[in-house]
C-alpha positions in Angstrom: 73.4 28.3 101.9 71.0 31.1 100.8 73.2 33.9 99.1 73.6 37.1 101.7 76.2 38.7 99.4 77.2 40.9 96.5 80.7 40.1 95.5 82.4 43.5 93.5 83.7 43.3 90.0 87.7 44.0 89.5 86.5 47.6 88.8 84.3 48.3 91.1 86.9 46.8 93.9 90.2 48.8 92.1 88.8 52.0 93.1 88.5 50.6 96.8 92.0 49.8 96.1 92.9 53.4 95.4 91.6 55.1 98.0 93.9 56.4 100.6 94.2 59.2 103.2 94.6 61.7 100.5 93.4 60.2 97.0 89.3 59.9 98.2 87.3 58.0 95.6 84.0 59.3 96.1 82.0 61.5 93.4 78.6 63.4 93.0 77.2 66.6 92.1 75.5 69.7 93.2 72.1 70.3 92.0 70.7 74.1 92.3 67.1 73.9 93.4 63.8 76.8 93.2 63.3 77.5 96.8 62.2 77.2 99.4 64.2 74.1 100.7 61.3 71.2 101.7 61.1 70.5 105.5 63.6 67.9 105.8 61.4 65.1 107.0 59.7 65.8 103.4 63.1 65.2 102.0 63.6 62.1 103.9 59.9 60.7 103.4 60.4 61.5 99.4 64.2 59.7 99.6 62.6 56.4 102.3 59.6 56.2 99.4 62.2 55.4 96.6 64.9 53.6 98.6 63.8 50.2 97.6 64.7 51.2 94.5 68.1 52.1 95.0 68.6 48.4 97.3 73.1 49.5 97.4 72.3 52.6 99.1 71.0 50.2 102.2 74.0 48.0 102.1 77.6 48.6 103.6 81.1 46.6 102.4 82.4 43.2 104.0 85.9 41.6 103.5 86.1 37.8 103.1 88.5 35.9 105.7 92.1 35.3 104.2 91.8 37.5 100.7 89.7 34.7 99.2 88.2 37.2 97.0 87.2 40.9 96.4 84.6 42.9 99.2 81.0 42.4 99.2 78.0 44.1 99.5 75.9 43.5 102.6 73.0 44.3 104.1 73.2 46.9 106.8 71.2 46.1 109.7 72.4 49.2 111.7 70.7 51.4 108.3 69.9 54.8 109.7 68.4 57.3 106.8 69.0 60.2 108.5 72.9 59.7 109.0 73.3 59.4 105.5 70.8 63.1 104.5 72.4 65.9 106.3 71.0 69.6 106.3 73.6 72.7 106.6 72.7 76.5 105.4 75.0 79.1 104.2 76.0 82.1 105.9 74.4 85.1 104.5 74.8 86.4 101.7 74.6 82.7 100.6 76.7 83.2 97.6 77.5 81.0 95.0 81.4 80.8 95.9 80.2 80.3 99.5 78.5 77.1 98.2 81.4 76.3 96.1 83.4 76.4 99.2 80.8 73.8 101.4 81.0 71.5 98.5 84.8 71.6 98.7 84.9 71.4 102.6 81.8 68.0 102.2 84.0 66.1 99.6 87.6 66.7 101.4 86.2 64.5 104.0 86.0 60.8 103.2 83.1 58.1 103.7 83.1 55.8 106.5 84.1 52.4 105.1 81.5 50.8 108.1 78.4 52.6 106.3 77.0 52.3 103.3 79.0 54.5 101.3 76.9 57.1 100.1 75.7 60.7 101.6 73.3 63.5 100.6 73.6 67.0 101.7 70.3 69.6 102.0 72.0 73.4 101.4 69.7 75.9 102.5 70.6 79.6 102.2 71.4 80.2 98.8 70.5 83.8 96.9 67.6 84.6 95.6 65.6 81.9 97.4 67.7 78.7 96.2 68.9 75.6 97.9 71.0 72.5 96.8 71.3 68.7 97.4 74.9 67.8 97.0 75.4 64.4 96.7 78.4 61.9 97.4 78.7 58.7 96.5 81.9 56.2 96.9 83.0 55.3 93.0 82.7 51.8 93.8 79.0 51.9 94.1 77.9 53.9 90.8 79.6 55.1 87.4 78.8 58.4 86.1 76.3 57.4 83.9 74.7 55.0 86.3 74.5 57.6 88.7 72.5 59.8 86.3 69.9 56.9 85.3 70.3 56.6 89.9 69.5 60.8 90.0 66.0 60.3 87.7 65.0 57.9 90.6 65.0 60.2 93.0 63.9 63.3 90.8 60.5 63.5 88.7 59.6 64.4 85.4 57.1 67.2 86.7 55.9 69.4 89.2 53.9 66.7 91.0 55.6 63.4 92.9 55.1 60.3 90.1 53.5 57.3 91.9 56.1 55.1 92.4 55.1 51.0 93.3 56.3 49.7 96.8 56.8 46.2 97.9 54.4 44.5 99.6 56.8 44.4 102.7 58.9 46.8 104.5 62.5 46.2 104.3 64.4 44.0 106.6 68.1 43.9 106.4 69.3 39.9 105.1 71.3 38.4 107.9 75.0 39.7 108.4 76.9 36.6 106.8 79.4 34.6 109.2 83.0 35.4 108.4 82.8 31.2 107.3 79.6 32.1 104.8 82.1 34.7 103.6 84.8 32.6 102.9 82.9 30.1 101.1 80.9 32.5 99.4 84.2 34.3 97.8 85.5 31.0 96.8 82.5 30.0 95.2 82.6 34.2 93.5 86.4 33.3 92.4 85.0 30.0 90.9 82.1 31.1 89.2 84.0 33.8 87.5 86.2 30.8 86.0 83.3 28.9 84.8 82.0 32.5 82.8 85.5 32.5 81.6 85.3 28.6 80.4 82.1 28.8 79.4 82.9 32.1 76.8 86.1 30.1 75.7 83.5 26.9 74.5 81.4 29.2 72.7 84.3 30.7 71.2 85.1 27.0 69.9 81.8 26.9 68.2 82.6 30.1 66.5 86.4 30.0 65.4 86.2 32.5 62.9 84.6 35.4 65.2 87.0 34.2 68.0 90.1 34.3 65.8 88.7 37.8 64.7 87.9 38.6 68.6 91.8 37.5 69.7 93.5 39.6 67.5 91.6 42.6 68.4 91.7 41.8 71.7 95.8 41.5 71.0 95.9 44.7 69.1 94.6 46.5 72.1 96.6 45.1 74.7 99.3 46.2 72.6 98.4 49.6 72.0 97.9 49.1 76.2 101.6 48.2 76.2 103.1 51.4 74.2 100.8 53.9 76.0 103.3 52.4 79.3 106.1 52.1 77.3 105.3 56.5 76.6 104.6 57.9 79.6 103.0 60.8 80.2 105.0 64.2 80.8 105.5 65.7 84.1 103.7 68.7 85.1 102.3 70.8 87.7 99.3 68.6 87.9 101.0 65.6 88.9 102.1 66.0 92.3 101.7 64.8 95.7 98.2 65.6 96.7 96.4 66.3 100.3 93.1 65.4 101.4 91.2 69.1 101.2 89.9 70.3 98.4 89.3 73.0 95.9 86.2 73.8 94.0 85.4 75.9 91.3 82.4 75.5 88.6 82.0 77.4 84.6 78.4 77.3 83.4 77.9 77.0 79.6 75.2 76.1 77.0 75.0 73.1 75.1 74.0 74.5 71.9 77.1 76.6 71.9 79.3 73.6 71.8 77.1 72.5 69.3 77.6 75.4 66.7 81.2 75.0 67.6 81.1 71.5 65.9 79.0 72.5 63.4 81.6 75.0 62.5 84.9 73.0 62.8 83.4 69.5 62.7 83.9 66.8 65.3 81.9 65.7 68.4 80.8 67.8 71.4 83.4 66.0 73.4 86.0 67.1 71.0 85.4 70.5 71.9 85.2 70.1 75.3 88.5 68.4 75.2 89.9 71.1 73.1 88.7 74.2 75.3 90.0 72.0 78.4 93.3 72.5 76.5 93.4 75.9 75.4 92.9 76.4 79.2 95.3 74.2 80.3 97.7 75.7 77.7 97.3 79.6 79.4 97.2 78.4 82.9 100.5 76.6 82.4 102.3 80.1 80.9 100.8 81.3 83.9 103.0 78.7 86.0 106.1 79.7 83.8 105.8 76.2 82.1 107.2 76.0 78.5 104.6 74.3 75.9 106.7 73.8 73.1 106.3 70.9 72.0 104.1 69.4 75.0 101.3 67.5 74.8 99.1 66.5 77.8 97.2 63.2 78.2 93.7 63.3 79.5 92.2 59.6 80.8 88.7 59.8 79.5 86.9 57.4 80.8 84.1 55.4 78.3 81.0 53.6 79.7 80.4 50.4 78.2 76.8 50.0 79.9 74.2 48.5 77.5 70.7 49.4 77.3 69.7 46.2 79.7 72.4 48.0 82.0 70.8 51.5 82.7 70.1 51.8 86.1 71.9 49.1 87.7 74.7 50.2 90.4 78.0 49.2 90.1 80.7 50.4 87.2 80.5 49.6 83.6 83.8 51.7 82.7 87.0 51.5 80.4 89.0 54.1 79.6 91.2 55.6 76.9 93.9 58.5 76.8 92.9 60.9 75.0 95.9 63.6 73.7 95.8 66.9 75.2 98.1 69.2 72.4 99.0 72.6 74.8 102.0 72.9 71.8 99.4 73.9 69.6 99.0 78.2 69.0 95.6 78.3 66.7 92.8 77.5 68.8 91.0 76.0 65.5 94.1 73.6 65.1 93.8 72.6 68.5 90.6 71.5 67.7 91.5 69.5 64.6 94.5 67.7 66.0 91.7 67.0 69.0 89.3 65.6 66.4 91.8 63.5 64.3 93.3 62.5 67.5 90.2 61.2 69.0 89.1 59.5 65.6 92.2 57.3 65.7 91.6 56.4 69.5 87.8 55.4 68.6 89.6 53.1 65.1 92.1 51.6 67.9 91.5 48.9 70.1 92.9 51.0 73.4 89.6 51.1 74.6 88.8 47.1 74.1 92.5 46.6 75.1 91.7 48.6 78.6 87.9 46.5 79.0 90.0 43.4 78.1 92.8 44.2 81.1 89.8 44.8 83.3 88.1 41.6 82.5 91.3 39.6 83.2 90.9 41.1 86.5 88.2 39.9 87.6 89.7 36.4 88.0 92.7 38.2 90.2 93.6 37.7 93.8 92.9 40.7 96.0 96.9 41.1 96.4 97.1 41.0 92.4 94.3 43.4 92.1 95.6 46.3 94.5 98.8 46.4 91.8 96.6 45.8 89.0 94.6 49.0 90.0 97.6 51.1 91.1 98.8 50.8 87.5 95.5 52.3 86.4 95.9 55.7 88.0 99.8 55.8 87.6 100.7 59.2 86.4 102.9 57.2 83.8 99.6 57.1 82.0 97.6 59.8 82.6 98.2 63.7 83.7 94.6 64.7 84.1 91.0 63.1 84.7 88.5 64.7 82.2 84.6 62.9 81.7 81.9 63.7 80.3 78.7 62.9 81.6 75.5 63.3 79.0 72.7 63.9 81.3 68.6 64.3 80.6 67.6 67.5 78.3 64.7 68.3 80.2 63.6 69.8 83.8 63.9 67.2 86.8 62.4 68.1 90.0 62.6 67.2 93.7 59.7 67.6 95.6 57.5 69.9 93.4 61.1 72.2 92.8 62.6 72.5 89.9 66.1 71.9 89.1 67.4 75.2 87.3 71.5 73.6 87.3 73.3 70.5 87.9 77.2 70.6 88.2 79.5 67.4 88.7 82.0 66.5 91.3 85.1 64.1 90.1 87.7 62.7 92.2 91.3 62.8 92.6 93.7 60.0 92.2 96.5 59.8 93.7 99.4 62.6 92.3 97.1 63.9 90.7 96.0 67.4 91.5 93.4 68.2 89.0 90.0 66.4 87.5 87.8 68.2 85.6 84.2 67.1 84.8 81.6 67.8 82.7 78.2 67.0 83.0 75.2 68.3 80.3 71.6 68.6 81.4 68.7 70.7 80.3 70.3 72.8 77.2 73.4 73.2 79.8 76.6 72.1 79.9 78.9 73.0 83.6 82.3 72.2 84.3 83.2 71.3 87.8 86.6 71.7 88.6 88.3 69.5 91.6 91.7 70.3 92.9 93.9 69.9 95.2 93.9 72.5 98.3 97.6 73.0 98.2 98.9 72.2 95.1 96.2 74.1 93.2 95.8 77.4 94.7 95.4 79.2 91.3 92.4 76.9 90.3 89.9 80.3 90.2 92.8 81.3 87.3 91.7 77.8 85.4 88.3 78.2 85.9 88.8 81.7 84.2 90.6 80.4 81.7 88.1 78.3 80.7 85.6 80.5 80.5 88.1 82.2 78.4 88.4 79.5 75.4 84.9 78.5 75.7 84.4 82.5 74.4 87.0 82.3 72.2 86.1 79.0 69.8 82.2 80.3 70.1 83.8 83.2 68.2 85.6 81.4 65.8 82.3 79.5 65.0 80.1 82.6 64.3 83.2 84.1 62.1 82.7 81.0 60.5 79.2 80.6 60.0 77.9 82.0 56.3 76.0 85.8 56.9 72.4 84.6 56.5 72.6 81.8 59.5 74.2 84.3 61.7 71.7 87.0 61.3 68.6 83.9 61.5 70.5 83.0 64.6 70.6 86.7 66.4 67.0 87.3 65.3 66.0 84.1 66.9 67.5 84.9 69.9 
């Protein structure tokens, strides 16, 4: 029987799992374009001329008979381009709140399960001769990082369209498998994912001493898995019952700034992003009339395990760790450091091998053992907020001959949770876009603000604390 089928892994399939009429698990970006906005059959001509590159974007989800294993990825016959890239303008003045609002408005609706799960929005309108492409893809087709290496498919280095190679023949959608084909197929997914298992566990017999050494940090992590339920998280404002509509808001920052902030104080970029999430967090919640005395936060960060061989491929190559968010914390440079020393220790631990581990495990699961699996996940016992990080390219991307002057992400919302903030770096930039929930997050302009806020702030501290001759290099330079 020829193969017609893609089975998901566990993690691709959890966030199927999660979705529900409020909790949508679909993510993207808006991308701020030199105008004019191409025709859009130029659009679609320049999308249908890369498509076989992107060979998920043609394919739509199928459900073997009888739970005999997670969805697959099939063909869709019924593939119409022009469904999936939309066009909409903005009413004049064509602000950039007014486009915060579409974006908000496009991802409070959610994907239709019978299409392949992807769409790709054409904003015309914007100020100063602008446009946007806001894109939305379900989580279960792309990671964050895959879906940057999925972007640079679509964009080009320069000015001018690169020559991309085609197949010799057009595409023609594989049969639609029988619901029997399907059944057999996930049987023979389930089994094959045993004999991977077997197979590592005979290799690991050749080896003994890496595989003893592989166990017990494999055990360490499931462990540290273990307390981190065993601790919960603490209640807050954030972790609520949500709605389906949505709130957007976006800061706009530059890269080297978080860069002489760690230069200054030490640490990683994401340490400071992490630490002026917090300091925001921190105001908005005296804002709220919560008490922060001795309160500390917990962000999910989530870490890409993608290899080099990996870039490019669809699907998600994701663990996660909880990273400590200290509001109880007054200095803003002390923030920073318990940020740093906190994040060191996660990086010495095994949480995030404990987390891949769990995930692994999955993948030999029933459906029914997988839904719980994946609920446990995005339990609010673990988590209070969704905070990643996406590195993007530092250099100019275009789409059609126009440049793209700013790129901002879009995360999602699990469910009870009202807030996800993500962060996505491209071109000497680095944007926050800030998702919440319509109802339980009417104030999310005041977090935005408050970011902005601490951002200021630490870049502050780090010129204060910069010696007299590199500060007056650095305002002379500029």
């Amino acid at each position: 029987m020829a193969r017609t089928s893609d089975r998901l892994t566990a993690v691709d399939a959890g966030f199927l799992h999660q979705e529900g009429p409020a909790a949508h698990m679909h993510i993207g970006g808006v991308t701020v374009f030199e105008g004019p906005a191409p025709p859009q059959e130029e659009v679609l001509d320049q999308i249908r001329s890369r498509l076989h590159l992107l060979p998920r974007y043609r394919q739509r989800l199928a459900r073997p008979p009888l739970q005999s294993g997670n969805p697959v990825w099939i063909d869709d016959p019924a593939f119409n381009l022009e469904y999936h890239v939309r066009r909409t303008a903005l009413p004049t003045p064509g602000s950039r709140s007014q486009l915060r609002e579409a974006t908000a408005l496009i991802f409070s609706q959610r994907l239709d399960r019978s299409k392949p799960l992807w769409e790709l929005w054409v904003v015309e309108g914007i100020r100063n001769d602008r446009w946007a492409m806001i894109s939305k893809t379900h989580h279960a087709l792309i990671d964050g990082i895959s879906g940057i290496d999925i972007a640079t498919a679509l964009l080009d280095l320069g000015p001018e369209p690169m020559e991309v190679p085609h197949p010799d023949q057009a595409w023609q959608a594989r049969p639609v498998p029988t619901p029997a084909e399907l059944l057999v197929e996930g049987m023979v997914g389930a089994a094959r994912a045993g004999v991977k298992g077997l197979t590592r566990a005979v290799e690991a017999v050749g080896r003994p001493r890496a595989a003893v050494d592989r166990v017990r940090e494999i055990g360490e992590g499931v462990g540290e898995m273990a307390w981190a339920l065993m601790n919960p998280a603490p209640d807050t404002p954030l972790n609520v019952p949500i709605g389906p509509h949505r709130r957007y808001r976006a800061v706009e920052s530059d890269l080297a700034t978080f860069r002489r902030i760690k230069g200054a104080f030490g640490g990683t970029v994401n340490d400071v992003v992490l630490a002026v999430v917090t300091s925001a967090l921190r105001d908005w919640l005296h804002e709220r009339g919560v008490r922060t005395e001795g309160l500390e936060l917990r962000a999910l960060v989530p870490v890409s395990v993608r290899t080099e061989d990996e870039r490019g491929q669809l699907g998600n190559r994701l663990t996660a760790m909880r990273g400590p968010l200290p509001v109880y914390v007054d200095d803003p440079r002390q923030r920073l450091e318990v940020i740093r020393r906190s994040m060191e220790g996660l990086k010495e631990s095994k949480q995030a091998l404990g987390a891949e581990t769990i995930s692994n495990v999955q993948n030999f699961a029933p459906p029914t053992v997988l839904a719980q699996a994946s609920r446990l996940t995005f339990s609010t016992r673990l988590f209070n907020v969704l905070v990643t990080n996406i590195p993007g390219p530092q250099f100019p991307l275009y789409f059609h001959g126009r440049r793209m002057e700013r790129a901002f992400p879009v995360a999602f919302l699990p469910k009870d949770h009202a807030l996800a903030i993500a962060i996505l770096s491209y071109d000497g930039a680095i944007n926050f876009g800030l998702v919440g929930d319509h109802d339980a997050l009417p104030d999310l302009e005041l977090l935005a603000d408050r970011l902005r806020a601490a951002i200021d702030e630490l870049a502050a501290l780090a010129e204060e604390a910069e010696p007299a001759p590199r500060r007056r290099a650095s305002r002379s330079a500029s």
